[in-house]
N, CA, C and O atoms as a Tinker XYZ file with bonds, in Angstrom:
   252  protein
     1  N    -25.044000   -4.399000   10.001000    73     2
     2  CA   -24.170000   -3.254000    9.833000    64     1     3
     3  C    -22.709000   -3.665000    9.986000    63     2     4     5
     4  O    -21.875000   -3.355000    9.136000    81     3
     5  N    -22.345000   -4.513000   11.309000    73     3     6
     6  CA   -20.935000   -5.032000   11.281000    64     5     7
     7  C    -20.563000   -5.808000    9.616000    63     6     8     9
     8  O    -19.488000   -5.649000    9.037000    81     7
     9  N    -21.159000   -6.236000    9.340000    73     7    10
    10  CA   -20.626000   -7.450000    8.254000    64     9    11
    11  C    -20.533000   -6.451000    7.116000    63    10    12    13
    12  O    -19.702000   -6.685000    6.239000    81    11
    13  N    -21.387000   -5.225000    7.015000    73    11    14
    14  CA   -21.213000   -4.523000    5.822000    64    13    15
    15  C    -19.268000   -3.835000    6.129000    63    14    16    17
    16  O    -18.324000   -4.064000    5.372000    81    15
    17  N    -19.225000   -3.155000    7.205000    73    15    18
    18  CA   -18.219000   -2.571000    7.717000    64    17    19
    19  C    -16.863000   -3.590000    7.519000    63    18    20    21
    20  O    -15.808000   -3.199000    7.018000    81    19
    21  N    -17.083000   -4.843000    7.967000    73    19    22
    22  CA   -15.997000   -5.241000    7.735000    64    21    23
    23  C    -15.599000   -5.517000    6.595000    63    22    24    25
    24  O    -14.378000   -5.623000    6.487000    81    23
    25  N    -16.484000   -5.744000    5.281000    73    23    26
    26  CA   -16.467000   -5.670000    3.813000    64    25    27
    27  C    -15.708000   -4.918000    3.378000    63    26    28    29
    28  O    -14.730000   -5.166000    2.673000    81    27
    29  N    -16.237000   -3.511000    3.908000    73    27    30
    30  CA   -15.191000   -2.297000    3.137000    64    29    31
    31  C    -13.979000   -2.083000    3.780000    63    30    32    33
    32  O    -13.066000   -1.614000    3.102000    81    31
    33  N    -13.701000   -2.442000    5.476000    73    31    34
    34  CA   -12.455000   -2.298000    5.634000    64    33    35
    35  C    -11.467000   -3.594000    4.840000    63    34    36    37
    36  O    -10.237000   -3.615000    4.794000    81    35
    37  N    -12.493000   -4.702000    4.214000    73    35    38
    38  CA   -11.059000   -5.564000    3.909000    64    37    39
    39  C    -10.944000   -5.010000    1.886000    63    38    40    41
    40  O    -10.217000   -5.459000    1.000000    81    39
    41  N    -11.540000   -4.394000    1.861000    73    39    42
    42  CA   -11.682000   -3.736000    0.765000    64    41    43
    43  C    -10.495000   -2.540000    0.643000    63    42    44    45
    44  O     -9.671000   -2.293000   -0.238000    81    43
    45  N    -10.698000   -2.123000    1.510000    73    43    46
    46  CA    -9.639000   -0.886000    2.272000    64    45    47
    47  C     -8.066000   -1.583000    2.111000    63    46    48    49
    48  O     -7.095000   -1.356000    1.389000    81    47
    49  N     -8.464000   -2.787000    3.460000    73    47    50
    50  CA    -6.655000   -3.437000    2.938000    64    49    51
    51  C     -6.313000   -4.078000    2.203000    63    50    52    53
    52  O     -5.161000   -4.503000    2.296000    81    51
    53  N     -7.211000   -4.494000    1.024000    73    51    54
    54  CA    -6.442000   -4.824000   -0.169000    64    53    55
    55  C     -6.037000   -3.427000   -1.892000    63    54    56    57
    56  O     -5.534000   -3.412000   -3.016000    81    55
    57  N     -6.543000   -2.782000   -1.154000    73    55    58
    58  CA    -6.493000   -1.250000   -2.042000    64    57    59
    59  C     -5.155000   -0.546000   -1.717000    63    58    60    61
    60  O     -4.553000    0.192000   -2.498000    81    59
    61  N     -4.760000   -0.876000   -0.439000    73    59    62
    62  CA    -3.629000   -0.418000    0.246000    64    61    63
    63  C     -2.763000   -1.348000   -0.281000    63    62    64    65
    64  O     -1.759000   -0.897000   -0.833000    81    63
    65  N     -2.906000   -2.464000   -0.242000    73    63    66
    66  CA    -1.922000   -3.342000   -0.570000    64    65    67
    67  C     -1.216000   -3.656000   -1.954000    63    66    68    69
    68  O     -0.074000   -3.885000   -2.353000    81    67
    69  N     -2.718000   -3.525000   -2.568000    73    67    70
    70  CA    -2.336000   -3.721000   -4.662000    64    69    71
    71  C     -1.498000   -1.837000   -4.631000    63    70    72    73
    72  O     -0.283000   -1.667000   -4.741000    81    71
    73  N     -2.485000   -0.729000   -4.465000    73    71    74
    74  CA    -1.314000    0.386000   -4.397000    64    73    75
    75  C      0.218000    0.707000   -4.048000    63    74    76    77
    76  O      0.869000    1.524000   -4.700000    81    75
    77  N      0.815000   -0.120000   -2.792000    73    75    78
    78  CA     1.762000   -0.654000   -2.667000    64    77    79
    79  C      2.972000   -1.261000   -3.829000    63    78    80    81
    80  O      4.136000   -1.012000   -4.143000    81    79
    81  N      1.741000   -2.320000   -4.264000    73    79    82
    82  CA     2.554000   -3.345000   -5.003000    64    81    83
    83  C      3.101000   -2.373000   -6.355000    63    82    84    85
    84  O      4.258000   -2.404000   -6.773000    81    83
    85  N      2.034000   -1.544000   -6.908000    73    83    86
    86  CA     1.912000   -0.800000   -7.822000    64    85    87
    87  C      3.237000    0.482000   -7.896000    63    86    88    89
    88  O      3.888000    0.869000   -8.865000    81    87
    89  N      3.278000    0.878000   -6.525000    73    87    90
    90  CA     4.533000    1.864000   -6.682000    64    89    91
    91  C      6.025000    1.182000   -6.709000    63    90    92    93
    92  O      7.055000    1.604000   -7.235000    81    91
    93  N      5.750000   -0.198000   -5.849000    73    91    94
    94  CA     7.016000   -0.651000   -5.921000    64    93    95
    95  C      7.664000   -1.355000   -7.761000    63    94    96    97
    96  O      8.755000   -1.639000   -8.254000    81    95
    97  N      6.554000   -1.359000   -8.104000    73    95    98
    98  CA     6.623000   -1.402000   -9.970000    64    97    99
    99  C      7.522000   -0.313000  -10.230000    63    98   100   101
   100  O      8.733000   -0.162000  -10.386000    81    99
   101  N      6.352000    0.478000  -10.217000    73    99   102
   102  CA     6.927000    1.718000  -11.031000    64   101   103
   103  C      8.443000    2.371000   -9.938000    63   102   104   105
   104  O      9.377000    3.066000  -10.339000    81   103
   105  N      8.288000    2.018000   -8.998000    73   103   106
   106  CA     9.772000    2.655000   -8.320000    64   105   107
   107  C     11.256000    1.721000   -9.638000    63   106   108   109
   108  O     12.148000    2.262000  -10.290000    81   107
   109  N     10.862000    0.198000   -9.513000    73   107   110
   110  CA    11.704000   -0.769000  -10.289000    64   109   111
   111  C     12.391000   -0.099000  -11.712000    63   110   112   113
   112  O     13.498000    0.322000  -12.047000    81   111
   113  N     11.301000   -0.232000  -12.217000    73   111   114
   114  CA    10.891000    0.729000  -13.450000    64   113   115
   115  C     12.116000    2.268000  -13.680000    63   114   116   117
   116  O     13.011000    2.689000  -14.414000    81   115
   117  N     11.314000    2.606000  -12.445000    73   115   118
   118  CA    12.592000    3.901000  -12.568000    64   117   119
   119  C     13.839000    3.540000  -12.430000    63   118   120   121
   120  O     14.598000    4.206000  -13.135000    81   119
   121  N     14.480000    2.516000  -11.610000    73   119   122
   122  CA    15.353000    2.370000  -11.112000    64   121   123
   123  C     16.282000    1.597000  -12.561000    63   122   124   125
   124  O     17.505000    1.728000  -12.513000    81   123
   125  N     15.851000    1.044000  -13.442000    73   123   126
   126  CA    16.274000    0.483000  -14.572000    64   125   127
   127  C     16.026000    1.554000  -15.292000    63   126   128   129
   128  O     16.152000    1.188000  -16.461000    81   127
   129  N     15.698000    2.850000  -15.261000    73   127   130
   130  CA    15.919000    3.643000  -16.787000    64   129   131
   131  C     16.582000    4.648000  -15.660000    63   130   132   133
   132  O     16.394000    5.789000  -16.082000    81   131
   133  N     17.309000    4.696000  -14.351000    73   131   134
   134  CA    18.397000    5.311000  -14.200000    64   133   135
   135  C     18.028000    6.466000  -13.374000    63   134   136   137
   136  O     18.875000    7.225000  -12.901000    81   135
   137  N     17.058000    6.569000  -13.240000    73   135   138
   138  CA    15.851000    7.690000  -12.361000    64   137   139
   139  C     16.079000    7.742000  -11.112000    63   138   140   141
   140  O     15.147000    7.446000  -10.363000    81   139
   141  N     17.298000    8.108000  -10.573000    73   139   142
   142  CA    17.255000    7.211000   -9.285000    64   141   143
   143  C     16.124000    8.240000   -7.969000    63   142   144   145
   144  O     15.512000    7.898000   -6.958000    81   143
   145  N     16.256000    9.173000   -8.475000    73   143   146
   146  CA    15.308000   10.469000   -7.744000    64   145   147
   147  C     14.077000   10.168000   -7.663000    63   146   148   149
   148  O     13.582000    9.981000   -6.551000    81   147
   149  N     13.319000   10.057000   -8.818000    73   147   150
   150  CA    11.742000    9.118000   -8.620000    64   149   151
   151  C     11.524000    7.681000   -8.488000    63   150   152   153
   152  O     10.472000    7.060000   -8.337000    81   151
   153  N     12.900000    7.225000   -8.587000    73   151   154
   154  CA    12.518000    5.972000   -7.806000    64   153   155
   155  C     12.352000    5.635000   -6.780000    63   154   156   157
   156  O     11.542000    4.763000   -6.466000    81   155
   157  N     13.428000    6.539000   -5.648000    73   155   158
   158  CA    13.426000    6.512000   -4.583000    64   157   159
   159  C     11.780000    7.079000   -4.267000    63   158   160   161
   160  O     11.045000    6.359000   -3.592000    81   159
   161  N     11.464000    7.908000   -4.601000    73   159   162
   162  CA    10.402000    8.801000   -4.622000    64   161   163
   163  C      9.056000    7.674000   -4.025000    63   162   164   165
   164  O      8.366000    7.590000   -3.009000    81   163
   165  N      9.169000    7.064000   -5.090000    73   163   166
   166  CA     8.003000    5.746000   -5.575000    64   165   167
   167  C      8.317000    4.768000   -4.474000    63   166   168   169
   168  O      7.321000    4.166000   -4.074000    81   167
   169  N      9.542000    4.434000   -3.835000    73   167   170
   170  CA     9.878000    3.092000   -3.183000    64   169   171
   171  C      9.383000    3.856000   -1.692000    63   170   172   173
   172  O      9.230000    3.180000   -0.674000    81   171
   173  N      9.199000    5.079000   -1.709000    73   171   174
   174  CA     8.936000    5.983000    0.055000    64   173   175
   175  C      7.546000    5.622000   -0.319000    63   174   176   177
   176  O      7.046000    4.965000    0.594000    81   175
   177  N      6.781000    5.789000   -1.253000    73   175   178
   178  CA     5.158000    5.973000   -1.500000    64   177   179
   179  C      4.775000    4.509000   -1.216000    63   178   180   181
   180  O      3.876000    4.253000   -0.415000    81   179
   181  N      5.528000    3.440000   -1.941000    73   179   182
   182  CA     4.558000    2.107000   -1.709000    64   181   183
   183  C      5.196000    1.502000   -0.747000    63   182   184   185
   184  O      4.454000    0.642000   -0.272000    81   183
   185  N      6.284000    1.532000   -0.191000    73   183   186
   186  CA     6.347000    1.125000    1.877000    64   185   187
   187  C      5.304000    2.237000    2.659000    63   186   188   189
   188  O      4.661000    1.748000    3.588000    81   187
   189  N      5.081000    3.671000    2.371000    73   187   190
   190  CA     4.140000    4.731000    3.213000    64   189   191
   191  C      2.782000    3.483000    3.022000    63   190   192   193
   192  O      2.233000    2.976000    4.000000    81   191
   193  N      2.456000    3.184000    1.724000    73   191   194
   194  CA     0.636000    2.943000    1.394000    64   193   195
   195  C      0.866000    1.012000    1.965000    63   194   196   197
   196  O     -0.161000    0.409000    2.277000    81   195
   197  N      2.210000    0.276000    2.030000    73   195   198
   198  CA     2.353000   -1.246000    2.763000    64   197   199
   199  C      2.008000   -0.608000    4.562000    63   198   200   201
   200  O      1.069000   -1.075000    5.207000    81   199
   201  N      2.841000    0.366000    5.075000    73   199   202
   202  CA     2.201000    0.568000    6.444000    64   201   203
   203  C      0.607000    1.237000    6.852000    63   202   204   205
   204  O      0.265000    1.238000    8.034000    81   203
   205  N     -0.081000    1.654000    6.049000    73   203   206
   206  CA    -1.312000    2.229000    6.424000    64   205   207
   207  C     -1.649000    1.044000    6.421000    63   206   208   209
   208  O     -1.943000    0.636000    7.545000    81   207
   209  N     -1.757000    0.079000    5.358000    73   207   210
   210  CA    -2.394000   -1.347000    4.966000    64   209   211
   211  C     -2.667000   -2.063000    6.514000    63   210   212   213
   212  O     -3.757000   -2.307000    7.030000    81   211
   213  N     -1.114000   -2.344000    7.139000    73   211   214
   214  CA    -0.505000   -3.273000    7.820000    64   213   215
   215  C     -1.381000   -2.377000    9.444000    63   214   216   217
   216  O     -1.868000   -3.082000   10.329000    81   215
   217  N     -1.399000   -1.555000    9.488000    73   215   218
   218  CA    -1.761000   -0.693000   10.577000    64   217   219
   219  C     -3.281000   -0.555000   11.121000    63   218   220   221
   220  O     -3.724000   -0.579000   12.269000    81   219
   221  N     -4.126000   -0.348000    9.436000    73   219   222
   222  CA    -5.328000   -0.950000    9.415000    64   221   223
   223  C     -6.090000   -1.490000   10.263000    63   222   224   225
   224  O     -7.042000   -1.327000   11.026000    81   223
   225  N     -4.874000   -2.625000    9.615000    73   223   226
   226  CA    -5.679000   -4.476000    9.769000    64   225   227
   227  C     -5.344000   -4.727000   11.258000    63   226   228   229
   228  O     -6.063000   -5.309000   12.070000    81   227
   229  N     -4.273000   -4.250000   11.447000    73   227   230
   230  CA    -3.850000   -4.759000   13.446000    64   229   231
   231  C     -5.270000   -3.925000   14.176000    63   230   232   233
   232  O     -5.995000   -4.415000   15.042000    81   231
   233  N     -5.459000   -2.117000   13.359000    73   231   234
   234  CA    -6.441000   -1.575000   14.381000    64   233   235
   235  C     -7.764000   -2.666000   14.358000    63   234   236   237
   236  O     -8.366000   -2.863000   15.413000    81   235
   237  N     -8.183000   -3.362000   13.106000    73   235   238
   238  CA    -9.692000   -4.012000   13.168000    64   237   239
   239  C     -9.271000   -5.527000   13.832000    63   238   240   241
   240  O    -10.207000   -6.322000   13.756000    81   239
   241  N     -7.973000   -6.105000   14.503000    73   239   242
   242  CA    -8.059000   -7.213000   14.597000    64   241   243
   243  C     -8.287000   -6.825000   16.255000    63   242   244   245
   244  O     -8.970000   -7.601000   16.923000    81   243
   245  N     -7.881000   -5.983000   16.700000    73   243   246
   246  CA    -8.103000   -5.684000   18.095000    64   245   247
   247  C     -9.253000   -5.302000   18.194000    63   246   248   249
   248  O     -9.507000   -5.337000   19.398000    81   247
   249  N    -10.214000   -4.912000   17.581000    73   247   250
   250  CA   -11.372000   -4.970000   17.463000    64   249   251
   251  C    -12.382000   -5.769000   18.218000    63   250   252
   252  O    -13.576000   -5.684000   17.931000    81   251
């Protein structure tokens, strides 16, 4: 049961992490066609989904 569990939590922090990477795209993105409102928007969303990631992984390393 542990080994299944830890599967999906590292499953978990790399879902968090590619989502991350993904808004900080599209924040870029906005930020070059001048958007500066949804970019900012996008750059709050993928630092919010880099700290769940990062927060995660410290709760399962104390584990």
């Amino acid at each position: 049961m542990k080994k299944n569990e830890d599967k999906t939590n590292k499953t978990v922090y790399i879902l968090n992490y590619f989502t991350a990477v993904c808004f900080y795209i599209v924040s870029i993105i906005n930020f070059i066609n001048k958007e500066n409102s949804m970019g900012v928007f996008y750059l709050c969303l993928g630092s919010m989904f880099m700290c769940l990631g990062s927060v995660r992984l410290n709760k399962s390393k104390k584990k």
